[in-house]
Backbone bond lengths (Angstrom), bond angles and torsions (degrees), N, CA, C in turn:
res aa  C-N    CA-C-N  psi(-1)  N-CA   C-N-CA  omega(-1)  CA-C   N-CA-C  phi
1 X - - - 1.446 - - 1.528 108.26 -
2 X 1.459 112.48 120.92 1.415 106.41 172.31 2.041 116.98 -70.98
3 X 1.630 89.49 177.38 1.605 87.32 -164.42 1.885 94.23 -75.49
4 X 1.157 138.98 -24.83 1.473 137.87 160.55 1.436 119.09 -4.06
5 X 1.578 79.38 -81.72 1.603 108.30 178.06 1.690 120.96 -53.25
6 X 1.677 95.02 -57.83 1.635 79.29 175.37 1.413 126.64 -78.42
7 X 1.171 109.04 30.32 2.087 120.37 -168.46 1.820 88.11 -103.68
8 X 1.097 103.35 -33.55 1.571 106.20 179.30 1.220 117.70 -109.93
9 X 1.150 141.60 -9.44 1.354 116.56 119.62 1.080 157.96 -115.69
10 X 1.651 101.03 53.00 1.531 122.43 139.19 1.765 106.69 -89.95
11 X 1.356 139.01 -35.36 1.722 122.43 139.92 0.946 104.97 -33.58
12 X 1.030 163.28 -96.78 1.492 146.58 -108.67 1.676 97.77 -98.47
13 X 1.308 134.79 -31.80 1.310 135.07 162.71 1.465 110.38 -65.97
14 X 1.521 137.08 -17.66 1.157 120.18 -166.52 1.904 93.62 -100.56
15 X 1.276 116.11 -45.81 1.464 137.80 159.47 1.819 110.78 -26.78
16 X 1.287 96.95 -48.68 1.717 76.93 176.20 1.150 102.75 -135.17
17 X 1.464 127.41 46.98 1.499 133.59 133.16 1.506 102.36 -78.41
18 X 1.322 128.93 -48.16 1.619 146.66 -156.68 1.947 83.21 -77.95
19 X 1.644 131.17 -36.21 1.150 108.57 -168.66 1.356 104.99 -79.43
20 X 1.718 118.48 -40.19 1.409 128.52 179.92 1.634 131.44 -49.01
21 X 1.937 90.26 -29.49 1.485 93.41 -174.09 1.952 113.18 -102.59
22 X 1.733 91.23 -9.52 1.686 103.28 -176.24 2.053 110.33 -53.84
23 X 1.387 114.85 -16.12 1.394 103.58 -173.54 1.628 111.57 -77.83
24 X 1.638 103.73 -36.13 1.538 124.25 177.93 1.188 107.23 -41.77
25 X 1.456 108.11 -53.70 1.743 110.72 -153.42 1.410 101.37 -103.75
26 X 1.344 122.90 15.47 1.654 121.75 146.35 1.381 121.01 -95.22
27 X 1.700 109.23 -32.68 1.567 100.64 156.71 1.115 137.58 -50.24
28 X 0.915 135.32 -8.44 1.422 142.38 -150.36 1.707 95.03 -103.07
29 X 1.829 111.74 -53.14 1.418 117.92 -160.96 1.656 97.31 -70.75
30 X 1.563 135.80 -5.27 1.315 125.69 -148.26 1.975 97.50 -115.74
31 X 1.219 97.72 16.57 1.640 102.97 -174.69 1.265 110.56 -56.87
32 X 1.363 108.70 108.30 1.458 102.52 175.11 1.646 142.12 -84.58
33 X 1.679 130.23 104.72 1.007 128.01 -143.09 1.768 108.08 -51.63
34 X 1.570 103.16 166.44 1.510 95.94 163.45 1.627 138.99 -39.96
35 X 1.789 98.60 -56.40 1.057 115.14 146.69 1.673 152.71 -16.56
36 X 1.224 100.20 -71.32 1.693 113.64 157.59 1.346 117.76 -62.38
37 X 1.704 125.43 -29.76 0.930 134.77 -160.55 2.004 103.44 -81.41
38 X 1.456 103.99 -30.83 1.235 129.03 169.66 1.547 109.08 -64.98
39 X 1.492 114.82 -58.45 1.191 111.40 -161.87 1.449 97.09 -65.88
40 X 1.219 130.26 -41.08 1.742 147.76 -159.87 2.125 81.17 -51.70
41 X 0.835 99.42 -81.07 1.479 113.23 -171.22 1.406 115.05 -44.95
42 X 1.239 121.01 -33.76 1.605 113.32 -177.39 1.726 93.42 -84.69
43 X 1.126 135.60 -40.15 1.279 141.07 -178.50 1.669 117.22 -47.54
44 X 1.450 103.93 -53.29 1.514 113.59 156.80 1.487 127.88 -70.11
45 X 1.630 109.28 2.12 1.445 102.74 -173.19 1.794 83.02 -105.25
46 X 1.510 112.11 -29.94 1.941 114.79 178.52 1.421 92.34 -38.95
47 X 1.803 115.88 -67.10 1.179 125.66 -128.90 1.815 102.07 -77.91
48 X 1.956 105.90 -22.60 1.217 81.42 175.20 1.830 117.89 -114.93
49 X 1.221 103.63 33.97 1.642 118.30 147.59 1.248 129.86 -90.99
50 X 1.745 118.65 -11.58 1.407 138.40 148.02 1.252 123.81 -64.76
51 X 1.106 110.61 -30.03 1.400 121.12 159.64 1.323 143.69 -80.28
52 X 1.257 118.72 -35.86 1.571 149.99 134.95 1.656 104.30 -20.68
53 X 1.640 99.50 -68.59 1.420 97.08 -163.17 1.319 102.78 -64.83
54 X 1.220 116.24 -54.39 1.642 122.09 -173.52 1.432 122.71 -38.02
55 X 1.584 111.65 -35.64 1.775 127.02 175.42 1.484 86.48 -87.65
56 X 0.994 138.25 -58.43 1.837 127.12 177.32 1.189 101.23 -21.83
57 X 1.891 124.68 -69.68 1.425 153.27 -158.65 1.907 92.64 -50.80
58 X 1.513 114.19 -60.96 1.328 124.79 -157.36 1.268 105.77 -62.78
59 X 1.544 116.88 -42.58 1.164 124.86 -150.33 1.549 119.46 -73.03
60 X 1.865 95.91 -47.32 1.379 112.75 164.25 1.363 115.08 -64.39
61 X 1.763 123.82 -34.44 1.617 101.87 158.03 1.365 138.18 -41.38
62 X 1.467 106.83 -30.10 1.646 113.17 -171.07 1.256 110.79 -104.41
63 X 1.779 113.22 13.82 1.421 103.67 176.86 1.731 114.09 104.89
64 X 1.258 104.18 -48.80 1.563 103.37 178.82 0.859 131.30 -29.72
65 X 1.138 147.51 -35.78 1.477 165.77 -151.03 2.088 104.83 -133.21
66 X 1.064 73.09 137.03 1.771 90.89 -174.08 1.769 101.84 -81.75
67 X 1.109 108.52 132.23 1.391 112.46 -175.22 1.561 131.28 -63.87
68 X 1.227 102.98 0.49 1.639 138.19 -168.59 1.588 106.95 -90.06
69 X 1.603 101.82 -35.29 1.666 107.99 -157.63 1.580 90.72 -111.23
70 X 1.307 107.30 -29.58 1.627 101.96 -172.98 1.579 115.28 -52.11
71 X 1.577 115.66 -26.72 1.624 91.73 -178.38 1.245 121.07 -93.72
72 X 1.690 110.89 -7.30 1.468 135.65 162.34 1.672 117.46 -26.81
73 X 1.479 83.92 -63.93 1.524 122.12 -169.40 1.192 90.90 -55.94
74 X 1.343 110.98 -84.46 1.852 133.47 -156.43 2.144 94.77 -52.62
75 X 1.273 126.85 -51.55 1.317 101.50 -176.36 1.486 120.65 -80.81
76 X 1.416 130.66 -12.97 1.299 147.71 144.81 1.602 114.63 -30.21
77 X 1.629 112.00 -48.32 1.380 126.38 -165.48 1.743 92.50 -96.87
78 X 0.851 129.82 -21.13 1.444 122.71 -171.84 1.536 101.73 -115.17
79 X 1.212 119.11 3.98 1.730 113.59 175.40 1.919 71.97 -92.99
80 X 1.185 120.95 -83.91 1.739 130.04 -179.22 1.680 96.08 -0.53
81 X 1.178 112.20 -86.93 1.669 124.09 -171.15 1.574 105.57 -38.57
82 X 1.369 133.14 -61.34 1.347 133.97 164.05 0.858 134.02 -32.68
83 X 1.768 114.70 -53.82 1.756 110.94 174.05 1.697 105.81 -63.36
84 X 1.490 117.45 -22.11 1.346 135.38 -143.86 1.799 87.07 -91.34
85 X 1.570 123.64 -38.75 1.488 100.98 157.39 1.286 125.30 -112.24
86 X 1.013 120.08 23.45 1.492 121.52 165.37 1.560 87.75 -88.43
87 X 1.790 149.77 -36.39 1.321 95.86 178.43 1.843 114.04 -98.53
88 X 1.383 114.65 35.76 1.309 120.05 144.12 1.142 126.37 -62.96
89 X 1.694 101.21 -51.81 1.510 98.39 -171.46 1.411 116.85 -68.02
90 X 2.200 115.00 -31.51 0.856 114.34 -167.34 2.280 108.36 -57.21
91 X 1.682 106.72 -24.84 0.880 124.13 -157.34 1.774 113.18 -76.57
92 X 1.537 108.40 -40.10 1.224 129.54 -164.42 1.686 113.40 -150.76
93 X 1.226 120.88 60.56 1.298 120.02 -146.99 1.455 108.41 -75.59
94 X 1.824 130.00 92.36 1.117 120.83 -167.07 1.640 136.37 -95.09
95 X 2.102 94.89 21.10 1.394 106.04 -176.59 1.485 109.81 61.18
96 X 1.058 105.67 42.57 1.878 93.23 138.78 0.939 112.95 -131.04
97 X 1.638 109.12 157.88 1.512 145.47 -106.04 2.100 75.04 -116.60
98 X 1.096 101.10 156.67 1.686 121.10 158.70 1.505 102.08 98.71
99 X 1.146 113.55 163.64 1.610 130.08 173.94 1.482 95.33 -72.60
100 X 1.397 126.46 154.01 1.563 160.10 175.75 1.605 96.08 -43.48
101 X 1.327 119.76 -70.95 1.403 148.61 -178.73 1.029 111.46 -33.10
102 X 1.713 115.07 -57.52 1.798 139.91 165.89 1.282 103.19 -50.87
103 X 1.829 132.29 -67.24 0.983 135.83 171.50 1.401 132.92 -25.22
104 X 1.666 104.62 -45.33 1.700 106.79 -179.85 1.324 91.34 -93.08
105 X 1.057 140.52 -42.00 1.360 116.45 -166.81 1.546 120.57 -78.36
106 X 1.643 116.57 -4.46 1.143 130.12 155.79 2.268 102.83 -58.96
107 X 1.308 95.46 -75.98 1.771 97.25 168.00 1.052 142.95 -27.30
108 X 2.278 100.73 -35.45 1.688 107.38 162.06 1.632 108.47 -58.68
109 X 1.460 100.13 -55.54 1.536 106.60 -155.28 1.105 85.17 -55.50
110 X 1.498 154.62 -113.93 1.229 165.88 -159.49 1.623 114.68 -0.44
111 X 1.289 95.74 -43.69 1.610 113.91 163.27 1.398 131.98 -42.95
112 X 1.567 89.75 -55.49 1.147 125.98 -154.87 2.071 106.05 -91.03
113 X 1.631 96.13 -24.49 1.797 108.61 170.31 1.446 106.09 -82.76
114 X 1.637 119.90 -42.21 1.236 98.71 177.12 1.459 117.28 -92.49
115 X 1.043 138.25 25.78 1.179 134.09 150.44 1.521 121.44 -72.74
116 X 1.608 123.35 -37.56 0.996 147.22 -132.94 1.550 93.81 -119.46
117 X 1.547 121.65 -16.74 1.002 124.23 -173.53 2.190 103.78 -89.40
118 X 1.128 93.82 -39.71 1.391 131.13 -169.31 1.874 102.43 -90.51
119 X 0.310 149.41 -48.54 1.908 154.84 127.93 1.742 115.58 -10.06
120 X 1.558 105.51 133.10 1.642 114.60 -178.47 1.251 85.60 -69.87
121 X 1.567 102.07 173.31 1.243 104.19 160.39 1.948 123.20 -104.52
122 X 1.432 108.83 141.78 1.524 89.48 -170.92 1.510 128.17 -61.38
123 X 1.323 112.59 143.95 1.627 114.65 -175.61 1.587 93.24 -118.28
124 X 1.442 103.64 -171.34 0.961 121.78 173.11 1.536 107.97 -108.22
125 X 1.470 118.49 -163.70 1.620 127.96 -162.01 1.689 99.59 -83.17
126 X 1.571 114.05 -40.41 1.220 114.29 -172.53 1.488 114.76 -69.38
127 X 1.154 95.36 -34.99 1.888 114.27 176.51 2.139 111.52 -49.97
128 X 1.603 74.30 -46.67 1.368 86.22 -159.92 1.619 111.77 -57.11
129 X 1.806 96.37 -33.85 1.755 114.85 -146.44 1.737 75.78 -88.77
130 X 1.083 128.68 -59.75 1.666 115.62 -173.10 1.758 114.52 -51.45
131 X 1.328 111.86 -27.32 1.680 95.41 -173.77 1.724 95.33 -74.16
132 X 1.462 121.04 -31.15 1.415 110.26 177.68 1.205 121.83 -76.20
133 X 1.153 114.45 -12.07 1.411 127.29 158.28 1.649 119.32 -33.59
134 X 1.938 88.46 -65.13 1.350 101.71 -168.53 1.204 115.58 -94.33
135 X 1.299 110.65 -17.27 1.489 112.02 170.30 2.244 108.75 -59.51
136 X 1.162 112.78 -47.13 1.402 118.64 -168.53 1.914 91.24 -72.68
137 X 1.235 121.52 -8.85 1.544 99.10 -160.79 2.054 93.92 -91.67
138 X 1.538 90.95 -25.99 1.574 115.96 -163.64 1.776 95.98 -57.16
139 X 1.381 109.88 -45.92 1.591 125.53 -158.89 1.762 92.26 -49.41
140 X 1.493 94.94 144.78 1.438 100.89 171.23 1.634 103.04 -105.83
141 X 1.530 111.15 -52.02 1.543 99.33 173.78 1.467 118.36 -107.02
142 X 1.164 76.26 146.10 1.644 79.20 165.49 1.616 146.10 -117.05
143 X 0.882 118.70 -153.18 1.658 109.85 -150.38 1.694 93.88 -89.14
144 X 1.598 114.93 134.87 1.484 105.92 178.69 1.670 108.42 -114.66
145 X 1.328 124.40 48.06 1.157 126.39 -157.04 1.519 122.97 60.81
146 X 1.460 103.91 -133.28 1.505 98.87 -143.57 2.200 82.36 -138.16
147 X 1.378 120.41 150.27 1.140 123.53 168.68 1.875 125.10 -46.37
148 X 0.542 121.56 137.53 1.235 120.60 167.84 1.544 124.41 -60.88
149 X 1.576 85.53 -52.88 1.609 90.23 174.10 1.187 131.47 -102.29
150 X 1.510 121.09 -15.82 1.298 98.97 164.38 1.617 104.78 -114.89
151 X 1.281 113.07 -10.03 1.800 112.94 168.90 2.118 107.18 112.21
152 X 1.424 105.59 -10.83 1.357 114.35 168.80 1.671 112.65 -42.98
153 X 1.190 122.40 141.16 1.626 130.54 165.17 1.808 96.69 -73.20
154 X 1.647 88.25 124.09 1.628 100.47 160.29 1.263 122.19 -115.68
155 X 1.507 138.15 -158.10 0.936 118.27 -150.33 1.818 77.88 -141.99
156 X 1.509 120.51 145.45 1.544 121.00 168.93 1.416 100.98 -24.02
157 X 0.986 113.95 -86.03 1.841 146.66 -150.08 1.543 100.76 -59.32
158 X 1.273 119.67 -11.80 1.572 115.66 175.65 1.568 125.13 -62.34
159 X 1.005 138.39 150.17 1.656 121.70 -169.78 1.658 88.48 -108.06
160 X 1.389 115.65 -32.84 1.541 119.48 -144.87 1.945 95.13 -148.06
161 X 1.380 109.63 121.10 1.878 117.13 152.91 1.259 90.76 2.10
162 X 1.482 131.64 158.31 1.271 134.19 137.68 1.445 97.80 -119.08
163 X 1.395 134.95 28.08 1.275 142.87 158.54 1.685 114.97 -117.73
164 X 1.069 135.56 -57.45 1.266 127.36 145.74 1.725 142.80 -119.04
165 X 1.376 89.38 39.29 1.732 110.17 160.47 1.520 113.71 65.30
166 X 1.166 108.16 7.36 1.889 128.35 170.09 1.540 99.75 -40.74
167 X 1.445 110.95 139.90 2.106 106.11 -177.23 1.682 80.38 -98.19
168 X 1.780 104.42 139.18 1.349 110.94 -175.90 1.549 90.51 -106.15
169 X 1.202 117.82 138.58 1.275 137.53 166.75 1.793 123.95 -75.22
């Protein structure tokens, strides 16, 4: 073997030792302090008492909930959220302004807009049965069963699976 050859592959041995060992020596810089590790966790415990309340919020819209227990619930869940950033703030204190209480119920509403933003709007049955109406009249192709071979829905107009490339007859 000339010296050429082995100059390149000792490159290509040093190249993906350096790729094999590059994940190690980024773990190391990503240690996450006690601290953050705290805040990480109370943040996900905010996010799922924001959530809580919000299905609390839904539930008693649709009746579920007895009107007796609903405010039970709701100041139970919003005393929870409060202690839950007061020890944020105690943790990372980032100056904002309002009581704890104000805070989550600032988080419902916010919740509660982008959901609402992002959400159909409700119809009724007749509403519903005419958009499918027009949606099925709109379709140009239609459904040609199901694959043979592996059992996927195709479409008439397909020549071939578009899941595993089967020639459809």
């Amino acid at each position: 073997m000339n010296l050429g050859a082995f100059f390149l592959v000792l490159a290509v041995a040093l190249a993906v030792a350096f790729y094999v060992v590059q994940p190690f020596l980024e773990r190391r810089g990503r240690r996450m302090t006690a601290e953050a590790h705290e805040t990480s966790a109370f943040m996900a415990e905010r996010d799922r008492v924001v959530n809580a309340l919000q299905e609390l919020d839904f539930d008693f819209n649709l009746n579920k909930i007895p009107a007796e227990d609903y405010p039970i619930q709701r100041a139970e869940l919003l005393k929870k959220g409060a202690e839950i950033l007061k020890k944020l703030d105690q943790l990372a204190p980032n100056g904002v302004g309002g009581s704890a209480e104000d805070r989550v119920e600032k988080a419902v509403a916010a919740r509660r807009a982008d959901l609402s933003s992002t959400q159909a709007t409700v119809r009724d049955d007749d509403d519903v049965e005419a958009l499918i109406a027009a949606r099925r009249k709109t379709r140009k192709e239609k459904s040609g069963g199901f694959c043979p071979r592996c059992g996927k829905p195709i479409l008439a107009s397909d020549r071939f699976c578009p899941h595993c490339g089967k020639s459809i007859n």
